[in-house]
C-alpha positions as CSV (number, residue, x, y, z in Angstrom):
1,X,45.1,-39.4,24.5
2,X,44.3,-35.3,25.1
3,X,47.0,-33.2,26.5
4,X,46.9,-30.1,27.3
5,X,49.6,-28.4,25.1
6,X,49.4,-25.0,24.9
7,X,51.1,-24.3,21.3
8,X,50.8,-25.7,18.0
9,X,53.5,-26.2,15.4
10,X,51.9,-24.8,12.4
11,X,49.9,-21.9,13.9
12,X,51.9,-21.2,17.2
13,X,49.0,-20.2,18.9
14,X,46.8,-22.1,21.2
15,X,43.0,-21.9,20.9
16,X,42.7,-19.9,23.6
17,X,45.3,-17.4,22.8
18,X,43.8,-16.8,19.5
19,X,40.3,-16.2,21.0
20,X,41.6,-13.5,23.0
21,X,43.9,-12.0,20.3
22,X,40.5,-11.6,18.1
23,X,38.9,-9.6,21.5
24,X,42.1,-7.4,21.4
25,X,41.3,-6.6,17.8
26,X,37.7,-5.9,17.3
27,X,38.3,-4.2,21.0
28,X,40.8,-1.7,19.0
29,X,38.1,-1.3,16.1
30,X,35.3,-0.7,18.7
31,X,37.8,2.4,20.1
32,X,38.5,3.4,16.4
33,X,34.5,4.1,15.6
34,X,34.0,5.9,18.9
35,X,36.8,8.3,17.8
36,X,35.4,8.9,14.8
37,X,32.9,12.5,14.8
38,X,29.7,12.6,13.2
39,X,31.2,13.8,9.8
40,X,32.8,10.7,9.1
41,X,30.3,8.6,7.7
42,X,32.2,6.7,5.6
43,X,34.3,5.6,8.2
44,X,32.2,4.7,10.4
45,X,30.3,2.3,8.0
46,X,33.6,0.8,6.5
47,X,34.4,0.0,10.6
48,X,31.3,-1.0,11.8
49,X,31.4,-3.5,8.3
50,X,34.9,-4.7,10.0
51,X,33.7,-4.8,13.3
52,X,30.3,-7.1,12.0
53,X,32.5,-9.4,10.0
54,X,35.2,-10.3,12.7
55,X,32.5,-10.8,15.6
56,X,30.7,-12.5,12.9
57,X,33.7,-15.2,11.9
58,X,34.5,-14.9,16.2
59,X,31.5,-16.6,17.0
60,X,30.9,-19.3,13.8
61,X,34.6,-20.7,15.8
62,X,33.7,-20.5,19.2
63,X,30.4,-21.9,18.1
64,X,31.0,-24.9,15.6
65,X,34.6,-25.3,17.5
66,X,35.5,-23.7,20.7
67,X,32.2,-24.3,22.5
68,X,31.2,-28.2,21.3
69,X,35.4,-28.8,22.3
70,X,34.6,-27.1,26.2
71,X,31.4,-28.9,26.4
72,X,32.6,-32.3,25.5
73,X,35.6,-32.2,27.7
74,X,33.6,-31.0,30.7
75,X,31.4,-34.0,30.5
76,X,28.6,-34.1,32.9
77,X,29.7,-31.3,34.6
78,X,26.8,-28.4,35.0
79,X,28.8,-25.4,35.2
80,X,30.9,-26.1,31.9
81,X,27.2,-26.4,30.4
82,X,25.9,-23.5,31.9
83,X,28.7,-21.5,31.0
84,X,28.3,-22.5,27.1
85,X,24.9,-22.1,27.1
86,X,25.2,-18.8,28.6
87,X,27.9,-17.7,25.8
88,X,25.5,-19.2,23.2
89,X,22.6,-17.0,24.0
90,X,25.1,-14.2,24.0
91,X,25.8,-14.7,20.5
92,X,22.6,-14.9,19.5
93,X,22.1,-11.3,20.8
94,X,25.2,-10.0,19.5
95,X,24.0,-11.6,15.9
96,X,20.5,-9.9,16.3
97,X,22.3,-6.3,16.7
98,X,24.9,-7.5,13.9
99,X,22.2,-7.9,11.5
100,X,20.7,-4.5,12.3
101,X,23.7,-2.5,11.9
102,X,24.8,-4.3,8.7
103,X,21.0,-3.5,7.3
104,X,21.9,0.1,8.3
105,X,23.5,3.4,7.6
106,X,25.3,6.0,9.5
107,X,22.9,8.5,8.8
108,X,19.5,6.3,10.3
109,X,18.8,7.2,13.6
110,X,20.3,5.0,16.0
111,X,23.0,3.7,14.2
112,X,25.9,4.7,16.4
113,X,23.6,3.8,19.4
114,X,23.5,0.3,18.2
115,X,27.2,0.3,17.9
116,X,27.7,1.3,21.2
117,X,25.7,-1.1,22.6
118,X,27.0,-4.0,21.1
119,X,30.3,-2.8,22.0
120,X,29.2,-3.0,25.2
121,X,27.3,-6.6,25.1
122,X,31.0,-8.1,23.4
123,X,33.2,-5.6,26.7
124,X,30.6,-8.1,29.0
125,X,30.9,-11.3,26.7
126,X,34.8,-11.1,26.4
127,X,35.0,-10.5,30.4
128,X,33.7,-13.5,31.1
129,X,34.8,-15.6,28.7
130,X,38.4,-14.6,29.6
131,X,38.1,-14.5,33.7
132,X,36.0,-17.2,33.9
133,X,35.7,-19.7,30.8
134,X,39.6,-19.7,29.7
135,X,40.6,-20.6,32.5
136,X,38.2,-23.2,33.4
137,X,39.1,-24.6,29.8
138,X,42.7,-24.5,30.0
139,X,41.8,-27.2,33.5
140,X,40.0,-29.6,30.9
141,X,41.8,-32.2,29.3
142,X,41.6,-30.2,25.8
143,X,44.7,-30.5,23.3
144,X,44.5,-26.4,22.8
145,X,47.1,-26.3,19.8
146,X,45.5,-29.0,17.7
147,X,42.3,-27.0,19.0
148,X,43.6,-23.1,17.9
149,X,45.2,-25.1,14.8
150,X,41.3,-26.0,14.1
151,X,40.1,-22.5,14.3
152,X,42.4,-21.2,12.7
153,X,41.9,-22.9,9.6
154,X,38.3,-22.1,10.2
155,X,38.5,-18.4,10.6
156,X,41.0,-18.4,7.1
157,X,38.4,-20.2,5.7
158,X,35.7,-17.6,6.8
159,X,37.7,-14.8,6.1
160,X,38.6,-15.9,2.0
161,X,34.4,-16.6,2.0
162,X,33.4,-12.8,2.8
């Protein structure tokens, strides 16, 4: 039987709340490179490596978790589908400018162009995951603490793999 509990005992965090505590932190790294002048190289590759790797480990969750967990529990229902779909190809994008950052260096031409714009793909992709497909999944019958338990262990296990 799914409930829709909001915490879990042995992460404390809900599936949804950890989703949007990982767009609070690669939001603050995103802020961090664009403070950072053209001198600091270095930075700005050891950041943009950060910011590749947690959007990286963000969407294997959402994807091999999060999303099949919405979709099921909406069912038939077209705009749950639609609305996964969309955040899939989404992903794919944001992978495609991943890839081309991490392949790069601060000094090629276009690299802080790159960065910018994927900042601004994941400022749209976090929008509308949090106005519009949190909410709608917090209305499903979803256990969201055994769900953000499930993540959770998946992003550690992630994290100890890169």
């Amino acid at each position: 039987m799914a409930t829709n509990k909001t915490t879990s005992a042995t992460t404390g965090i809900d599936a949804v709340e950890l989703l949007t505590k990982q767009h609070r932190e690669v939001e603050d790294l995103f802020e961090q490179f664009e403070k950072l002048g053209d001198d600091a190289k270095d930075k700005k590759k050891k950041l943009a490596e950060e910011i590749c790797n947690a959007l990286t480990m963000h969407t294997m969750i959402e994807e091999e978790i999060f999303y099949p967990a919405t979709r099921a529990a909406g069912g038939e229902e077209e705009e749950t589908e639609d609305m996964v779909d969309e955040a899939v190809v989404e992903h794919a994008s944001a992978k495609d400018l991943i890839a081309q950052i991490q392949e790069m260096s601060p000094e090629d031409d276009l690299y802080d162009a790159k960065v910018k714009v994927l900042s601004e793909m994941i400022d749209h992709h976090v929008e509308e995951e949090e106005k519009e497909m949190f909410p709608k999944t917090r209305k499903l019958k979803l256990d969201l603490g055994v769900l953000g338990e499930e993540m959770k262990k998946r992003q550690e296990e992630i994290e100890a793999s890169m």
